[in-house]
N, C-alpha and C positions, 0 to 999 in steps of 0.2 A: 215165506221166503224159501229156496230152493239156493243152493248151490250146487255151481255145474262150471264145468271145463267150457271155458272159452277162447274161441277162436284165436291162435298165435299171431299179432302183428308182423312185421316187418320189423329188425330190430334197428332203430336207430346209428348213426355212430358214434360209436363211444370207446374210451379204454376202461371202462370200467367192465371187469364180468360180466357176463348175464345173471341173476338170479337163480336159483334152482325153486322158488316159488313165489309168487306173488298174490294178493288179495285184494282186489279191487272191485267196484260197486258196493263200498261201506257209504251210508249216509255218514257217519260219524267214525272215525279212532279214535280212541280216546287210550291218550298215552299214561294218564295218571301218575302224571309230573306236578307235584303243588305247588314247583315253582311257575308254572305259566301263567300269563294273569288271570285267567280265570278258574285258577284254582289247581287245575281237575286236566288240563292240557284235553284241548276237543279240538280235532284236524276236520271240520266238515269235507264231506268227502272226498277224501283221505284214501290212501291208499299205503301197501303195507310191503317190503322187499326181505328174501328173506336167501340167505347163500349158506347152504352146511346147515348148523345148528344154531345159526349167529342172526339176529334183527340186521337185513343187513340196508336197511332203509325204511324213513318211514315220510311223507308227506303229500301234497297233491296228488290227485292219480296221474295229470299231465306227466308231472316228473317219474314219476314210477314207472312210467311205461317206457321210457330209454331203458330200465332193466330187465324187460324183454327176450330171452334169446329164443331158438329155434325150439330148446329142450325143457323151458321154465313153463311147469304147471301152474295153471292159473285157477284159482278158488274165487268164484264170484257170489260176495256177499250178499246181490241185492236187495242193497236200501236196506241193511240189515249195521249193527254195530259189530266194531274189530275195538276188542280189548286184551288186558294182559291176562295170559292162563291164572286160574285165580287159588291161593294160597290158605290151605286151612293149618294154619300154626299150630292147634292144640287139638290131639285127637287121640282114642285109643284103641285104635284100628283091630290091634290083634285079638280078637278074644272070641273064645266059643260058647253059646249059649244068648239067653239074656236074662236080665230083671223086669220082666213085664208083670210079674205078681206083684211083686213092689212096688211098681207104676203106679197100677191099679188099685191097690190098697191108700194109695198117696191119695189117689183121686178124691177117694172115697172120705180124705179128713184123719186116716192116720200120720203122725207125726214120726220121729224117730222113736218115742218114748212108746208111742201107742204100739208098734209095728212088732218091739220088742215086747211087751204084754200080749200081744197074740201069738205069741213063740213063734214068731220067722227068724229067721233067718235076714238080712239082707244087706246091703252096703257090699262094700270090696269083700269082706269074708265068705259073702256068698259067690261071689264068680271064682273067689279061691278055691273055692269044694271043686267047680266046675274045671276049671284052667290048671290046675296043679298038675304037672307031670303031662301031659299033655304033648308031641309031638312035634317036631317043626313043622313036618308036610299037612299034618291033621291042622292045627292052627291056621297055618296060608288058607288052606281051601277055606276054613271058617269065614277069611276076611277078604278074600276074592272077591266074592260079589258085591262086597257092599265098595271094595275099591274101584271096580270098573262103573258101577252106578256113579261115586264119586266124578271118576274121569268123565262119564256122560255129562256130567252136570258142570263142566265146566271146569273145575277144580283138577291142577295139572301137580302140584305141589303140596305131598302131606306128611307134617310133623307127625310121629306116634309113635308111643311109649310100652313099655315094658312096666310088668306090677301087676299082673292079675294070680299070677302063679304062687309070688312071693317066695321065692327059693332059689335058690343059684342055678340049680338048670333049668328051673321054669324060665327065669328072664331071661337068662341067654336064647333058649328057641324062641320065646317073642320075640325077641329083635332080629333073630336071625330070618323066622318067618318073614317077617316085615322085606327085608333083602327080598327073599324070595318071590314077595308081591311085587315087587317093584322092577323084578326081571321079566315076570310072567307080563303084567300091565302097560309098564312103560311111563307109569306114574314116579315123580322121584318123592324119595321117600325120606325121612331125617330122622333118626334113630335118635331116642331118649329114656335113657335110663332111667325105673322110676321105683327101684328097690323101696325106699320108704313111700310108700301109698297108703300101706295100714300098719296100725301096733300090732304087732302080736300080744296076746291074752298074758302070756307068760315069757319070760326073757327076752325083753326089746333089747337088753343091754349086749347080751350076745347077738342078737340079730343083726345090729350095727356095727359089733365088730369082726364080724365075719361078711357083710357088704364091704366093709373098710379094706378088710386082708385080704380077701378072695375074689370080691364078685365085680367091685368097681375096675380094677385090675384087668382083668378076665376080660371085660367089655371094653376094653381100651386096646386090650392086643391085640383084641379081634377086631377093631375098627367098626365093631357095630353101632357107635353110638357117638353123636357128637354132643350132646346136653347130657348133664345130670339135672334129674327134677325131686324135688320133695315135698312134702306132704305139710304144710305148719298148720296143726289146728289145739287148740285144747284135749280134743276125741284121738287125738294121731300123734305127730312128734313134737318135741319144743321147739324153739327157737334154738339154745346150743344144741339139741341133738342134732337138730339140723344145718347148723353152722361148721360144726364136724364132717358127715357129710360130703355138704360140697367142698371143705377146704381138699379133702380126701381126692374127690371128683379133679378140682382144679391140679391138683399134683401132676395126676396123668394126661391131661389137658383137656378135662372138658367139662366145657363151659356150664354155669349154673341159668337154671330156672324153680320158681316156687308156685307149688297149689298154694294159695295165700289168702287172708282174712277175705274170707268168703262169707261166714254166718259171722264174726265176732269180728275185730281188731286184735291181732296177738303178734302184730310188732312184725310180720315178716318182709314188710315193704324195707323195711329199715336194715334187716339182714339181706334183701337185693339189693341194695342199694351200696351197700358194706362191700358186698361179695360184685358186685360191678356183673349183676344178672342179664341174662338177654331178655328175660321177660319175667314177670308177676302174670299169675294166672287167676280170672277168679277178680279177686279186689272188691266185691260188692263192697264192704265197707272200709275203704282205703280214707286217711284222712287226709286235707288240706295240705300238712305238712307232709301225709307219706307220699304226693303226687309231686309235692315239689323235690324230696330229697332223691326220687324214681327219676325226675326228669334232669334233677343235677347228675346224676350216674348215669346218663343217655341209655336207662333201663324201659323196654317199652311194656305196658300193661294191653293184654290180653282178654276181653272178655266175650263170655258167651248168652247172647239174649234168647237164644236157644232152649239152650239146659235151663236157665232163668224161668222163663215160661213154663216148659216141662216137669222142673220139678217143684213149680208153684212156687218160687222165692220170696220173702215177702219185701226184700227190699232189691229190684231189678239193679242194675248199674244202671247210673244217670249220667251218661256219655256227654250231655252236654259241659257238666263239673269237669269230668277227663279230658276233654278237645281243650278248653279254656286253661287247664293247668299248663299247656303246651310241651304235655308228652306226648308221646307215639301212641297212638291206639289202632290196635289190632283188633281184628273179628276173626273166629273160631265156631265150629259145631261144635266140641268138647263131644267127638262122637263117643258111644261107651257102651254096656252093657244096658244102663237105666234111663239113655237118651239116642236114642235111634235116631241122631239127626244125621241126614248127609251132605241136605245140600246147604253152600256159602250162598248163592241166591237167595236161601230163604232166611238164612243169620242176615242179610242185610234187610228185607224187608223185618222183620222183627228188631233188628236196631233202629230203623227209622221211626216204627209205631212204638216199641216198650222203653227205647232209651234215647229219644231224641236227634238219634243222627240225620244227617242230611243227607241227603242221593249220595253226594259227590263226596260225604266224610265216609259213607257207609263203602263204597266203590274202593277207595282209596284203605279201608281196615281192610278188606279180603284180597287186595293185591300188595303194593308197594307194603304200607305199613304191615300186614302181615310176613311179608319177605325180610323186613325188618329185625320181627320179632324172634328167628332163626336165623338172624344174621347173613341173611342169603340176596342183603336187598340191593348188593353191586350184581347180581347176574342175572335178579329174576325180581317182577313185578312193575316194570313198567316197560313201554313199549320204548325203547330205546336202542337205536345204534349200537352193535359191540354186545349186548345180552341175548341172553336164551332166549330163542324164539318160540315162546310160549304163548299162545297166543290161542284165541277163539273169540268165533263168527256167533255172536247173539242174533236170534231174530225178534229184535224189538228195533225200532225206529230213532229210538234215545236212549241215553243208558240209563235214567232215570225210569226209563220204566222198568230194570231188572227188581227193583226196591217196591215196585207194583205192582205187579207181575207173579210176587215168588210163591205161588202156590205152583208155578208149573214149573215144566224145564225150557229155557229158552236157547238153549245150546246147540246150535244146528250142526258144527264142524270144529274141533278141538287139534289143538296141535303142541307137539311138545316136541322141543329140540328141534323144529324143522320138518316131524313128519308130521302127517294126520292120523291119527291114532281114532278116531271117532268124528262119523260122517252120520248125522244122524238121516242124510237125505237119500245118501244110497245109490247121487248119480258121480263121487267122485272115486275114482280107483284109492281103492284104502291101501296103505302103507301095513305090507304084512310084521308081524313081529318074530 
């Protein structure tokens, strides 16, 4: 499939605007609305309107083509799929270096206990050595590349956190970095603060109360961060440490998320659920009752089959138990130092073969229900009227095959807010930045 400027019709009459872009020759849109009867909202082809920064139409191509005018660029999909730009909820974009020795050791059958008997090094303390002090402008460049590969791949919308530095001005320049990738890219970007990531060896009690008086604070007047996130593990912080925390966070208004019973159950669904979170991250071993008290709090769970595979999990999430609770399920890379995932294409094939999802539950965690998870999902994740025109041209035939497919990239032309940001064909005029 090729996309290319096609020939401008006649514009019909109308009072409606013309477009400033349109998308036509889609076999399929697929609006990923789970209200349409078949789930998943499939417009066979379909055609897409789009005025400013705004969906400003979506159906027939018959009808699409009255929006028309003299100056409306036209992107021809052919026989290709037009989806919503797709959303990685949980990532941690900013950081310099990586843990590929750790990978590698993991491979090999060491455990945490074993890893530590070889004297390494590894976990979050280790990209602390690396990340501490560490600059804004040095940090951006670190995440540049891996954020424009992101955008290639589809992926218009990325959550990412702060917590590699562990220190009041380490996390301030990650998040501020993150801004900065987000000007440079044209990727938007949703800042989360993630101070508790690890315990400190010695005086966790002042580490939190200097997050508490200084850093939470700090990050709110600078507007860099709309979540706070935390850490609950037995290895990390408790449940009240981290109940303090976010109430600290919710003060200056923002909103809570939890790393949560990921290897153990240690009650954190139940403090999201208290704390009315925008998401639970993680959950491998979430119970029957912490998916219901999660879905009575319209708190969505987040997981990553990703990092699961990666770092060998032995109990993956089983998405099938999550769909049927009838909470929100989200998909994420959990991109990081010790999981070099980028692309959401390949989080959905890996949800369909390690945890069950179907095409259309799999499609639906990486757009809609991820836009969810960030609270973002009145402007962005489905192809609707009145939202961000986030939007990209697959070249596959069905969208079921992106869930088949995801060894590759299938992303021929991306678009966010209206422009095209990534033409991967080369014959359409790019939208400089």
């Amino acid at each position: 499939m090729l996309a290319r400027e096609t020939p401008v019709q006649d514009k019909p009459p109308t009072d409606t605007p013309p477009a400033d872009l349109v998308i036509l020759g889609a076999r399929q849109v697929v609006l990923c609305d789970p209200g349409k009867p078949d789930g998943i909202g499939v417009v066979e082809g379909g055609a897409v309107a789009v005025r400013g920064e705004l969906i400003a139409a979506v159906g027939p191509a018959s009808a699409i083509m009255a929006l028309i005018g003299a100056q409306t660029r036209i992107v021809d999909a052919r026989g290709g799929i037009v989806a919503p730009g797709l959303v990685d909820c949980h990532t941690h974009l900013i950081f310099e270096g990586d843990r590929s020795s750790e990978y590698f050791h993991r491979t090999q059958g060491l455990d945490d206990e074993g890893l530590v008997a070889a004297g390494l090094v590894w976990g979050v303390p280790a990209s602390r050595a690396i990340n501490a002090g560490l600059p804004v402008e040095r940090l951006a460049e670190a995440a540049l590349r891996r954020a424009r590969s992101m955008l290639a791949l589809g992926t218009t919308t990325i959550e990412t956190k702060s917590g590699y530095g562990l220190d009041h001005d380490s996390d301030l320049a990650s998040l501020e970095a993150a801004r900065l990738v987000e000007e440079v890219t044209g990727v938007e970007i949703v800042g989360t603060y993630l101070g508790a990531h690890a315990r400190p060896r010695d005086g966790a009690a002042r580490y939190l109360d200097k997050m508490i008086a200084d850093t939470i604070p700090a990050v709110a007047e600078r507007g860099l961060a709309e979540f706070c996130d935390v850490y609950v593990d037995p290895d990390v912080f408790t449940v009240e440490e981290c109940r303090r925390v976010l109430a600290a966070a919710a003060d200056v208004g923002l909103a809570a998320k939890l790393h949560t019973d990921a290897r153990v159950n240690v009650g954190g669904a139940r403090l999201a659920a208290e704390m009315k979170a925008a998401s639970v991250d993680h959950g491998n071993m979430l119970s029957d009752d912490d998916l219901r008290a999660l879905a009575d709090a319209g708190t969505s769970v987040a997981f990553f089959p990703g990092f699961d595979w990666a770092v060998g999990h032995p109990r993956p999430v089983n998405a099938r138990r999550f769909a049927c609770s009838g909470i929100n399920v989200a998909l994420a890379t959990d991109l990081c130092p010790v999981c070099w995932h980028l692309s959401q294409q390949m989080s959905m094939g890996f949800a369909c073969r390690l945890s069950g999802m179907s095409p259309e539950e799999a499609l639906l965690g990486v757009t809609l229900n991820a836009a969810k998870a960030i609270r973002r999902d009145a402007r962005i994740g489905s192809i609707t009227p009145g939202k961000q025109a986030d939007l990209v041209v697959f070249d596959v035939p069905d969208f079921r095959q992106l869930a088949f497919r995801f060894g590759s990239n299938a992303a021929a032309v991306v678009i966010k807010k209206g422009r095209v940001l990534v033409d991967a064909t080369g014959l359409n005029p790019r939208d400089e930045r």
